[in-house]
C-alpha positions as CSV (number, residue, x, y, z in Angstrom):
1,X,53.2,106.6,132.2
2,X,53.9,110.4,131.2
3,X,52.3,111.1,127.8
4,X,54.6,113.4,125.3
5,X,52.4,116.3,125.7
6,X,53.3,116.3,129.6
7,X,57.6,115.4,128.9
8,X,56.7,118.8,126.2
9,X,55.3,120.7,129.3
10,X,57.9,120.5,131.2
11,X,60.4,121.4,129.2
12,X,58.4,124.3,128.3
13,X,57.9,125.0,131.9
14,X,60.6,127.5,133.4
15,X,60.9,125.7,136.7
16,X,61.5,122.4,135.0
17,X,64.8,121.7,137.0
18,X,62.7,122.1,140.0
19,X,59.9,119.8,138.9
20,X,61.9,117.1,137.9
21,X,64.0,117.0,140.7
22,X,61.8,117.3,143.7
23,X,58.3,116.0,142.7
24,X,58.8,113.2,140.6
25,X,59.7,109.6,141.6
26,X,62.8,107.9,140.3
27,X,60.2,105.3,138.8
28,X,58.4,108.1,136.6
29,X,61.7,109.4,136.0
30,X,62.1,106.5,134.3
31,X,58.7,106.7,132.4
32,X,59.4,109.8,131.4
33,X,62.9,108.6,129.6
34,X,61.3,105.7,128.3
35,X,58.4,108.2,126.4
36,X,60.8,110.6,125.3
37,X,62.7,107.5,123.3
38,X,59.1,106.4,122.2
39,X,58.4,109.8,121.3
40,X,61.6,110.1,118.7
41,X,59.7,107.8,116.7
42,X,56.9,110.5,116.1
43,X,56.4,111.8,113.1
44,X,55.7,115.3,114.5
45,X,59.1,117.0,114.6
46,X,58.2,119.4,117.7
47,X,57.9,116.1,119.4
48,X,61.4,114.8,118.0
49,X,63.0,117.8,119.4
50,X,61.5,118.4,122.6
51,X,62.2,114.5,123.0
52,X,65.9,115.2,122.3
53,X,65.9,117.9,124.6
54,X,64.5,115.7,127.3
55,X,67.0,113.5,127.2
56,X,70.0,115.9,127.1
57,X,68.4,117.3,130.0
58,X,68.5,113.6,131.6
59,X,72.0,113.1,130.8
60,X,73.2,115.7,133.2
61,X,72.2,114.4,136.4
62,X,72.8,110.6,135.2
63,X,72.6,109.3,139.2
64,X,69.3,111.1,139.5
65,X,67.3,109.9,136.4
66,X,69.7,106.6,134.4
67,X,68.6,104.2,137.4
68,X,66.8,101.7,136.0
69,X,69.3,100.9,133.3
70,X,67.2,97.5,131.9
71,X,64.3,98.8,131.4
72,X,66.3,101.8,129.5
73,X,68.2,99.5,127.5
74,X,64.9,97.6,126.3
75,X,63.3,101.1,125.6
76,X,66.2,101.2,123.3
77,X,65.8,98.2,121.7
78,X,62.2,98.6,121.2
79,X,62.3,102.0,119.6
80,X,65.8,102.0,117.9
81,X,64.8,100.8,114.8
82,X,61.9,103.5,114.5
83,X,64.2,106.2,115.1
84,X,65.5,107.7,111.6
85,X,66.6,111.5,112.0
86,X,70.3,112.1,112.6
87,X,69.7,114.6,115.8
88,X,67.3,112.0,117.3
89,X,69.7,108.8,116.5
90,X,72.9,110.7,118.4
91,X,71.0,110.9,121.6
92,X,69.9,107.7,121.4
93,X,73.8,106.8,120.5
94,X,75.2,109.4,123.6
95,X,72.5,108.0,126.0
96,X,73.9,104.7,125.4
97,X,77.2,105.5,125.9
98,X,76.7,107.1,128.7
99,X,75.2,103.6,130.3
100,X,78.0,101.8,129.2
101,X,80.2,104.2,130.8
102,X,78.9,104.2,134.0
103,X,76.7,100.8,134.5
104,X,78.7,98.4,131.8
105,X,77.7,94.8,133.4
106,X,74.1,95.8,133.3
107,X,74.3,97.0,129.6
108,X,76.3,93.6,128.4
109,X,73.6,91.1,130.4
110,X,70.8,93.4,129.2
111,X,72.3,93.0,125.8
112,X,72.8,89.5,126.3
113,X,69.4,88.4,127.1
114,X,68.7,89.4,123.6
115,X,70.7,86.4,122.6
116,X,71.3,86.1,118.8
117,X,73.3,88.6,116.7
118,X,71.1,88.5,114.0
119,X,68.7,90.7,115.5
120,X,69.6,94.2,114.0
121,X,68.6,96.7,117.1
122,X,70.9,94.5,119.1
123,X,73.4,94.6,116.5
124,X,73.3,98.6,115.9
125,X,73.8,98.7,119.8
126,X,76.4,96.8,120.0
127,X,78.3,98.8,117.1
128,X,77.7,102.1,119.1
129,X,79.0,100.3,122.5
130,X,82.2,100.1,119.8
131,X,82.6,102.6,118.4
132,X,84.9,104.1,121.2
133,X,88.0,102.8,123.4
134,X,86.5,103.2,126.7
135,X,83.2,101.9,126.7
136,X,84.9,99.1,124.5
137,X,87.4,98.2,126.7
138,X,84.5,97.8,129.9
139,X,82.3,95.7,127.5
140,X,84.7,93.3,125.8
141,X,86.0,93.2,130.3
142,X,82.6,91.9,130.9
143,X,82.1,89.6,127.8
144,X,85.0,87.3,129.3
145,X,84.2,87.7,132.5
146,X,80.7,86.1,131.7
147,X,82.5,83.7,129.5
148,X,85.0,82.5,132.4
149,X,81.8,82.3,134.8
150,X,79.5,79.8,132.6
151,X,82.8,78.2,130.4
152,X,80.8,78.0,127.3
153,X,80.6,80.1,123.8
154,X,76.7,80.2,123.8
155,X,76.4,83.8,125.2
156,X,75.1,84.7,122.4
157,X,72.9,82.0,121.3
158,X,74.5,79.2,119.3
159,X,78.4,77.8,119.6
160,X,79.5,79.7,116.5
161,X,77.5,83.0,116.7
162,X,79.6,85.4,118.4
163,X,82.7,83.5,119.1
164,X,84.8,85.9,117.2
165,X,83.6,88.4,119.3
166,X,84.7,86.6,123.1
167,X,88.0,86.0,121.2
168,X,88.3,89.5,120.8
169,X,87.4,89.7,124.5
170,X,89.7,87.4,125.4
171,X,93.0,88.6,123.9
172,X,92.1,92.5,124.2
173,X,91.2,92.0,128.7
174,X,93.2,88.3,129.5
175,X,96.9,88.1,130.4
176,X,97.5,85.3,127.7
177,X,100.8,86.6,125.4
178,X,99.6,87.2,122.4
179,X,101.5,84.9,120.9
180,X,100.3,82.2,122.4
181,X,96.9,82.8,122.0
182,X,97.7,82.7,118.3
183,X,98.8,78.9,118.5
184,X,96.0,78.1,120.3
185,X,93.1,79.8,118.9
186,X,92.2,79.9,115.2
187,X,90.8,83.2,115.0
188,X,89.7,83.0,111.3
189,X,88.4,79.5,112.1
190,X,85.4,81.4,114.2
191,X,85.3,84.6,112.3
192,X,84.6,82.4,108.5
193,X,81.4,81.4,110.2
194,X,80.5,84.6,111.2
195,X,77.4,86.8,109.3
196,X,78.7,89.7,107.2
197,X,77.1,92.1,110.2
198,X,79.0,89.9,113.0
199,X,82.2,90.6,110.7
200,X,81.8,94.3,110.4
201,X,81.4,94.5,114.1
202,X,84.7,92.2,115.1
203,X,86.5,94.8,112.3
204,X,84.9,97.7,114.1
205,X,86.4,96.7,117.8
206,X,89.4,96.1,116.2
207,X,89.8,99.4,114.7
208,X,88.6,101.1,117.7
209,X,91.6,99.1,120.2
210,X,94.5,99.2,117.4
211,X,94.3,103.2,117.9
212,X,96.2,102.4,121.5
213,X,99.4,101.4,120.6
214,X,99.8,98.6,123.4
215,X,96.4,97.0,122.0
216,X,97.7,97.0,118.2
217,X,101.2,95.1,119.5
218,X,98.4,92.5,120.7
219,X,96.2,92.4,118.0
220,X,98.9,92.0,115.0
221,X,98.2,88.0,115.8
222,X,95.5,88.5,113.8
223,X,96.6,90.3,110.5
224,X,96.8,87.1,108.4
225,X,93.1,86.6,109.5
226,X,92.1,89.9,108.5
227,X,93.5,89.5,105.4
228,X,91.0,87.2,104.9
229,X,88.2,89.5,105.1
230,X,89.7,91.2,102.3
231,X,87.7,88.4,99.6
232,X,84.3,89.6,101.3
233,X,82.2,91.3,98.6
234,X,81.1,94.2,101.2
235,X,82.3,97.6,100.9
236,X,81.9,98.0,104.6
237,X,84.2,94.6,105.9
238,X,87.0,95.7,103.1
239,X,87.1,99.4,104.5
240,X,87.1,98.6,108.1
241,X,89.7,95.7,107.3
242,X,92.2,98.0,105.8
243,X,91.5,101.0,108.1
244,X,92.7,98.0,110.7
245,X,95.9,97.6,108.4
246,X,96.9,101.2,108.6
247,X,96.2,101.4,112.6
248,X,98.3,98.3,113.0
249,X,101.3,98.7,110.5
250,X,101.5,102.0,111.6
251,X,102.5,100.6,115.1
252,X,104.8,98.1,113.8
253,X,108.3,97.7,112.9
254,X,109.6,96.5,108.9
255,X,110.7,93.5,110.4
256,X,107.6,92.7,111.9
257,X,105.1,93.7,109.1
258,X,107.3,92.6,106.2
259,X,106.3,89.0,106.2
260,X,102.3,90.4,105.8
261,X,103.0,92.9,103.3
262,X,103.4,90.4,100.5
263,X,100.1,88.8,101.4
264,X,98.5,92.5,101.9
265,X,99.5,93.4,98.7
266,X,98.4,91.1,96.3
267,X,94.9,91.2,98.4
268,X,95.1,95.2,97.6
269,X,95.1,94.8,93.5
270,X,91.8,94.1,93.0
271,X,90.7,96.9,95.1
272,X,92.0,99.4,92.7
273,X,88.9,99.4,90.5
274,X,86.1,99.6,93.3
275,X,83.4,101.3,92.7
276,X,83.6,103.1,95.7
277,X,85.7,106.3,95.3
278,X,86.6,105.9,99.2
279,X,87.8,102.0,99.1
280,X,90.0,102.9,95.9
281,X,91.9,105.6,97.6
282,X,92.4,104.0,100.9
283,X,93.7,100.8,99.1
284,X,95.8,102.4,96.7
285,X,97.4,104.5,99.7
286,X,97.8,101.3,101.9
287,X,99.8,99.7,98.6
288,X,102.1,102.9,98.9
289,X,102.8,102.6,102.4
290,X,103.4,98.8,102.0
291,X,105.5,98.9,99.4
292,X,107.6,101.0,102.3
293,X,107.3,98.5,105.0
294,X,109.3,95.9,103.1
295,X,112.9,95.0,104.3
296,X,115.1,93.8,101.9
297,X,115.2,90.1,101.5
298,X,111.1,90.4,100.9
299,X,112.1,92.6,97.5
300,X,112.2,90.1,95.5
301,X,109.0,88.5,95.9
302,X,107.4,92.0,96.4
303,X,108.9,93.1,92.6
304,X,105.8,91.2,91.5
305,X,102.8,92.8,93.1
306,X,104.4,96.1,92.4
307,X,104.9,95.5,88.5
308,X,101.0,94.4,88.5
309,X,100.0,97.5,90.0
310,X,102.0,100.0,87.7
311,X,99.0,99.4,84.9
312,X,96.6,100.1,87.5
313,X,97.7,103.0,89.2
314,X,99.0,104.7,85.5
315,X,94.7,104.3,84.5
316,X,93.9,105.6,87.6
317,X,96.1,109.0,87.6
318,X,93.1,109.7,85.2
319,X,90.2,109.0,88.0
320,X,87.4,111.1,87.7
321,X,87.7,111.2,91.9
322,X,91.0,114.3,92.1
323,X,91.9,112.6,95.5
324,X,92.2,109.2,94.2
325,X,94.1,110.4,90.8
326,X,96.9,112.8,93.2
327,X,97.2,109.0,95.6
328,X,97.5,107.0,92.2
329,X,100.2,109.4,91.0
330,X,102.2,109.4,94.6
331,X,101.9,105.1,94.5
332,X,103.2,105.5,91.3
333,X,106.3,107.4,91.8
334,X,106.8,105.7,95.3
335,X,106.8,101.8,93.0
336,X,109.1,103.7,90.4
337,X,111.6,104.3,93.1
338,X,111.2,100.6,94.7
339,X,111.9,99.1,90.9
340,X,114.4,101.6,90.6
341,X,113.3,103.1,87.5
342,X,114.5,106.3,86.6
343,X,112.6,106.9,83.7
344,X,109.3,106.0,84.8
345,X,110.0,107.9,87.9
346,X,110.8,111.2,85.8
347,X,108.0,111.1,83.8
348,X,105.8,110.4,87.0
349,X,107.0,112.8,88.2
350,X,106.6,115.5,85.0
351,X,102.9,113.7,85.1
352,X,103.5,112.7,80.8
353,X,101.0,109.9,81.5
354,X,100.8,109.5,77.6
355,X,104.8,108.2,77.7
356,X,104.2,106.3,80.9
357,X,102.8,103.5,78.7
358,X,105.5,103.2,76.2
359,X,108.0,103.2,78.7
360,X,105.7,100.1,80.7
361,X,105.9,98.2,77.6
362,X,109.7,98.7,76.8
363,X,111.3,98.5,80.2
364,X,109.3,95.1,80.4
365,X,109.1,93.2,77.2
366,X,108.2,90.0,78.0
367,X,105.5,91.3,80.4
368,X,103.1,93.2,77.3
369,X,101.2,90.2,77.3
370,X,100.0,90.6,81.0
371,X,99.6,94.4,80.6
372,X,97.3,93.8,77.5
373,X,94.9,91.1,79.4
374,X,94.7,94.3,82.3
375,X,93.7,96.7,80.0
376,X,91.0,95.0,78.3
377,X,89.6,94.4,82.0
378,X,89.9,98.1,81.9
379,X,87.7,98.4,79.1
380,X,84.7,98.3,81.2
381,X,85.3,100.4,83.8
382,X,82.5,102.7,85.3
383,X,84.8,105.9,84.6
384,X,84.8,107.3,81.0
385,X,88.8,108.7,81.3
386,X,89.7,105.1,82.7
387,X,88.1,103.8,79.6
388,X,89.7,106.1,77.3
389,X,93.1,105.4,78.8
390,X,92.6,101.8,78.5
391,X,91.7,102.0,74.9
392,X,95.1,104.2,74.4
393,X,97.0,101.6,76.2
394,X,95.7,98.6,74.1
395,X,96.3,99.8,71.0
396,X,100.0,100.8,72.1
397,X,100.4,97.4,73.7
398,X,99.5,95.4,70.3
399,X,102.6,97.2,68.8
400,X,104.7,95.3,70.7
401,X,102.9,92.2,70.9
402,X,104.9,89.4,70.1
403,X,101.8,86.9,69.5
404,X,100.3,88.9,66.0
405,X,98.6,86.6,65.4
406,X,95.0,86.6,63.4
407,X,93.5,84.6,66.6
408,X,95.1,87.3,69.2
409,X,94.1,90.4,67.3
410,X,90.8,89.5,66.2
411,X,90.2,88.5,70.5
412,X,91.5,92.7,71.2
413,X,89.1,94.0,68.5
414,X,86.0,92.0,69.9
415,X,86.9,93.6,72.9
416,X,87.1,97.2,71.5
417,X,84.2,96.5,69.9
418,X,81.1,97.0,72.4
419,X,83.2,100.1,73.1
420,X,82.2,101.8,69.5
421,X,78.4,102.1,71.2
422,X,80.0,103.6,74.3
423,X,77.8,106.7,75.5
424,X,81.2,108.8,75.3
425,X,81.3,110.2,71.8
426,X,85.5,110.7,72.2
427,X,85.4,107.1,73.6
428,X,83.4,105.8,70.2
429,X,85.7,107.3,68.1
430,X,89.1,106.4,69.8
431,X,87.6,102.6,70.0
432,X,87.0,102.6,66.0
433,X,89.8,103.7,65.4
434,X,92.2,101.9,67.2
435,X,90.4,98.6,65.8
436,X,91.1,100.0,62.4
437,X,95.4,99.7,64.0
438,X,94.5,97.0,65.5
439,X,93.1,94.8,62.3
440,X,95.2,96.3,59.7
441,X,98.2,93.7,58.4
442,X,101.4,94.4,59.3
443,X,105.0,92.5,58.5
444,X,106.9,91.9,61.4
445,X,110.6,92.8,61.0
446,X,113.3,89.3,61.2
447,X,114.9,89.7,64.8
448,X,118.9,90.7,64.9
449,X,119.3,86.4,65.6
450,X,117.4,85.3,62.5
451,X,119.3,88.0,60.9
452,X,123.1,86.7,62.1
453,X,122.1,83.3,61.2
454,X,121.6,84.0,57.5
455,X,123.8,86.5,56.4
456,X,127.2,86.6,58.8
457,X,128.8,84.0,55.9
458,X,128.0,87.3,53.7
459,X,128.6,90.0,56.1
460,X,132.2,88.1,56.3
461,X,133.0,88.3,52.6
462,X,132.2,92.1,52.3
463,X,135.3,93.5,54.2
464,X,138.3,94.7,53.0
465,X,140.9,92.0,51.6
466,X,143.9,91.3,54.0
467,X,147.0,92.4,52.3
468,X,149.2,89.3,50.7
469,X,151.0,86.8,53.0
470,X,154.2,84.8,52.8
471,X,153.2,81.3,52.7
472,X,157.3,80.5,53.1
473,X,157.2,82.8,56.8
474,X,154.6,81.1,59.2
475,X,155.6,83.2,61.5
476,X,155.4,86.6,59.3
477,X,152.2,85.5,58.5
478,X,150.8,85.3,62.1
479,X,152.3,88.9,62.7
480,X,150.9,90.1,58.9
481,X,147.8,88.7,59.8
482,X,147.8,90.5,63.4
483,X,149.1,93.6,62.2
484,X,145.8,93.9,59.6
485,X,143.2,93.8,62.3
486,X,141.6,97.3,63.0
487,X,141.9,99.9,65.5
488,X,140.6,99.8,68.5
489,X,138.4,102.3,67.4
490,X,136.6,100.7,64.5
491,X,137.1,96.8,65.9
492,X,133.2,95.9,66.1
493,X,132.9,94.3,69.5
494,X,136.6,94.3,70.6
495,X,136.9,98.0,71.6
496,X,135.6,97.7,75.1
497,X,137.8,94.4,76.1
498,X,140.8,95.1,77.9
499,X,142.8,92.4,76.3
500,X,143.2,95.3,73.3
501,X,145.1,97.8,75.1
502,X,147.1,94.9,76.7
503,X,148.0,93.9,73.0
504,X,148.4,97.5,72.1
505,X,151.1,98.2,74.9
506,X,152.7,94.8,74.1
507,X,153.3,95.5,70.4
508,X,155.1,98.7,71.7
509,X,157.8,96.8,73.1
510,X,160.4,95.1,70.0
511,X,161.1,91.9,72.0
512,X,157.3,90.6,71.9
513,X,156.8,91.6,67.9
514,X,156.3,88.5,65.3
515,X,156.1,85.0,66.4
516,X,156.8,85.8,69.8
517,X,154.0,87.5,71.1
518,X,151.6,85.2,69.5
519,X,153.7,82.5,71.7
520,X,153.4,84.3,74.2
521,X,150.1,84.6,74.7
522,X,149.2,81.3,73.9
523,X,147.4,82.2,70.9
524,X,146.4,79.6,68.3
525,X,147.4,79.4,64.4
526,X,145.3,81.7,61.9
527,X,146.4,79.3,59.9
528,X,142.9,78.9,57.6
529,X,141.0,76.1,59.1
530,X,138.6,73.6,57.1
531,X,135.4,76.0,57.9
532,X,137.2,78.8,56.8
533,X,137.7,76.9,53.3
534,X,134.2,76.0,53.1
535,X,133.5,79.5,53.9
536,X,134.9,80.7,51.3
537,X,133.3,77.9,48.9
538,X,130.0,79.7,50.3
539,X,127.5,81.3,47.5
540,X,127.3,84.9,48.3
541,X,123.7,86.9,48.7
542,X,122.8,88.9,45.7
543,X,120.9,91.1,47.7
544,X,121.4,89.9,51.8
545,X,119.0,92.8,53.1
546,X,116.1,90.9,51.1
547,X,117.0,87.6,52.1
548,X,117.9,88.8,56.2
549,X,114.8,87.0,56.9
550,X,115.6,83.4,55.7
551,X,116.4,81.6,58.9
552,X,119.8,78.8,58.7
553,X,119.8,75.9,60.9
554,X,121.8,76.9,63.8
555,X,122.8,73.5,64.5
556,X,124.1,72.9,61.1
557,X,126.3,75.8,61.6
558,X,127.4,74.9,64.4
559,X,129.1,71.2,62.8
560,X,130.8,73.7,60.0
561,X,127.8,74.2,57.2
562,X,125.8,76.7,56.1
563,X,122.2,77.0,54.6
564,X,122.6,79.8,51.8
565,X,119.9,82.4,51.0
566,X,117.4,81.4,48.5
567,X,119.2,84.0,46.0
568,X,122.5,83.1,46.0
569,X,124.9,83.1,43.6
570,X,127.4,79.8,42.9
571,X,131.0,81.2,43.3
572,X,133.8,80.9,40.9
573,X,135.5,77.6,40.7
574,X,138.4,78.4,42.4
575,X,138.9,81.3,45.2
576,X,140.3,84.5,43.9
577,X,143.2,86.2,45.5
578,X,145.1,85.0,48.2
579,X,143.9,83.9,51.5
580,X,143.2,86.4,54.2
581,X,142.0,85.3,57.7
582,X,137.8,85.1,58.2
583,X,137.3,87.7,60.9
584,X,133.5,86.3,61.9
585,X,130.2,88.6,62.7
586,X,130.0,89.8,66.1
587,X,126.5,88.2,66.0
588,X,128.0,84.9,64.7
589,X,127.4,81.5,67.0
590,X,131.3,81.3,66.3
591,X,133.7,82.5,68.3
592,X,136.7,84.7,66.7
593,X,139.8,83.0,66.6
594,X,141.6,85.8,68.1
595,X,140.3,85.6,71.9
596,X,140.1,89.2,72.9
């Protein structure tokens, strides 16, 4: 066999072409590939290089010196592992594409004689062989034809290793419809049994067929599979997977990806805090385009993935990585405009990240209890600026908590509290300070229903008396009584119904004024009823802004009593002045007797 010394002379020697070409044997020709591969595992570097040289030098007459392709391919295998430098690895790689290429059976039984997958030279080759559509598409040809010729799913040493792979082969070379080969096969039933490195190479094939747009139409079978892969904890499977999401759903119609978006979505969430700069922009671009793909009867459901990523997305416009804070920002205006929120959509787009927050928290009240548990996940992000704004956000959201409890705040300050030995001096200071918000007492305001409940009896009695009625003139006394309500303009809660200016344009007209426009419109007595009369036997509040607190039974209310404010007063033993008609609390369970 040719030593490296000799493959150095003659590349060193002028007449090399010559030499090789006419004096040596298509056996040494062989030798002399097989030592320049040995010799990339030298750790002279002249001997790297002149290796490398030798074997571009090779690559150009390929019928004169790639004959014996197995012995080649075992050189490969022998020496691949050994060979570290970049220059010297993409020869190896070109040299092997170049078989595969031109001599694909031999490469695949070659490979194949190495049997199990878990061999790592074997594996690395295989990744090379597809890495690129044409040599792919000749290797995956010959996988099923070996697979139709001995019928079994051993070619690659047990039942289970490598199935994943001859179902690849199957569906990318056979004429089966894709659907069909869907119903039959369980692709995820093969791939879950698979080794992470088995995995990464299925995800690499299909990334390297879904770039032909006739291959991705047969491969979308398999997106609720590949979803799958998604709960892998490898950087490498989840890239690859959604690198295959964008190659597919870019050659796919709405109705066709919709159904998979709302899967894709929620899988995409947790990806957002990666620690990979790379895995958090791809997967917060994917949610963008996503969030696109979905037609409109999907909305609904889809409403829920995108209002757990606004949190997310509004930390991450703060990422230290410039790439992944500008695709944060674009996700976050393109879910503004999905939720069609204009507010959160202008101040996206004015990037005021500090009122982002508030506006989270007021647009969606009943969701600050979810966006308080994501921001103390937050808390202990890798990233400094995520921190910070997680700490910002926390102390906002326990404003408008509705849960302020001692339990619930003391659970936020133990988690603000490791943050006060942060290595951030800014982020040690916000952290102590915002526990200092955070633990101080604070009296919750009574709600406008606690409010109504108390006080409308109150409210009632403070208006203006209605002028005098004649008790003798029922009817007069309807039309008095009508004729004292107030303007349109100042009527709390009646100003926007259109019955008013209906009653406004009938009072216009003589024939409908008195009795007979309350007749008709079919409008009942003000006549004072039995609540009215223990209405006015009511104790009044001394002071009903102190007392708006103090909660009445709404079910007594309802059946015609009242519970009075702790401070009331007893009222004289008979009512003063003559009666005048209760006009009731727009707040009031009641409703008014007058039906506008």
């Amino acid at each position: 066999m040719a030593s490296a010394s000799l493959v150095r002379g003659f590349l060193l020697s002028p007449s090399r072409d010559d030499v090789f070409g006419k004096y040596l044997k298509p056996w040494e020709k062989t030798d002399v590939i097989l030592t320049a591969i040995k010799a990339m595992t030298d750790t002279s570097i002249s001997d790297k290089e002149g290796a490398s040289s030798m074997l571009d030098e090779a690559m150009k007459d390929p019928d004169s010196w790639l004959v014996d392709v197995p012995k080649i391919m075992s050189g490969i295998h022998e020496n691949l592992e050994h060979i570290c430098m970049a220059p010297a690895r993409h020869s190896i790689d070109s040299l092997l594409l170049l078989l595969t290429n031109r001599c694909p059976r031999e490469v695949v039984i070659s490979l194949l004689k190495y049997s199990r997958l878990a061999d790592s030279a074997a594996l690395a080759m295989w990744k090379v062989m597809f890495s690129l559509l044409q040599p792919l598409e000749k290797v995956l040809r010959e996988l099923h034809r070996e697979y139709r010729k001995q019928r079994t799913h051993t070619l690659f040493g047990t039942v289970t290793e490598g199935s994943s792979i001859l179902c690849l082969a199957i569906i990318a070379t056979s004429n089966i419809p894709s659907e069909r080969f869907a119903a039959t096969i369980c692709f995820w039933g093969y791939l879950r049994y698979e080794s992470l490195e088995v995995i990464s190479l299925v995800l690499q094939g299909l990334i390297t067929l879904s770039q032909r747009p006739e291959m991705a139409r047969r491969t979308k079978v398999l997106l609720e599979d590949i979803v799958k892969t998604l709960q892998y904890a490898s950087e490498d499977i989840q890239m690859k997977a959604l690198l295959v999401f964008r190659n597919l759903l870019g050659h796919m119609t709405r109705e066709e990806a919709s159904p998979i978006t709302l899967k894709l979505a929620e899988k995409l969430l947790p990806l957002f805090s990666n620690e990979s700069s790379q895995l958090r922009e791809s997967s917060i671009r994917l949610f963008r385009d996503v969030m696109q793909m979905v037609v409109w009867r999907h909305k609904r459901q889809m409403r829920k993935n995108v209002q757990r990523g606004l949190l997310p997305l509004l930390f991450h416009m703060s990422d230290q990585t410039q790439s992944v804070a500008k695709a944060s920002r674009e996700a976050l205006l393109s879910a503004a405009e999905f939720l069609e929120q204009k507010q959160l959509k202008y101040l996206t787009q004015t990037e005021q990240a500090w009122r982002i927050g508030e506006c989270l928290l007021v647009q969606d009240r009943n969701g600050v209890e979810e966006y308080l548990c994501q921001s103390l996940l937050y808390l202990k992000d890798a990233q400094a600026t995520v921190r910070e704004e997680a700490i910002r956000f926390t102390g906002l959201a326990v404003r408008h908590l509705r849960d302020q409890s001692a339990e619930r705040l003391r659970k936020v300050c133990d988690a603000l509290k490791p943050l006060q030995e942060d290595i951030e001096p800014s982020i040690c200071s916000l952290a102590a300070q915002t526990m200092l918000i955070v633990g101080s007492p604070r009296k919750r305001p009574a709600s406008g229903r606690t409010r109504a409940l108390c006080c409308w009896p109150c409210k009632a009695r403070e208006r203006a008396p209605a002028a005098p009625l004649d008790h003798k003139n029922p009817e007069g006394r309807r039309t008095e009584a009508l004729g004292n309500l107030p303007p349109p303009e100042t009527a709390r809660g009646r100003k926007r119904h259109p019955r008013y200016a209906k009653l406004a344009s009938l009072l216009s007209v003589p024939a409908f004024r008195g009795g007979n426009l309350l007749r008709a419109l079919g409008w009942r007595s003000l006549a004072p009823s039995p609540q009215e009369r223990r209405l006015r036997a009511l104790p009044t509040c001394a002071n009903p802004c102190e007392n708006a607190s103090y909660a009445g039974d709404q079910t007594q209310l309802r059946h015609g009593t009242h519970v009075a404010c702790p401070e009331a007063q007893q009222p004289p033993a008979q009512a003063q002045g003559p009666y005048r008609p209760f006009q009731p609390c727009p707040l009031s369970p009641f409703p008014p007797y007058i039906p506008f």
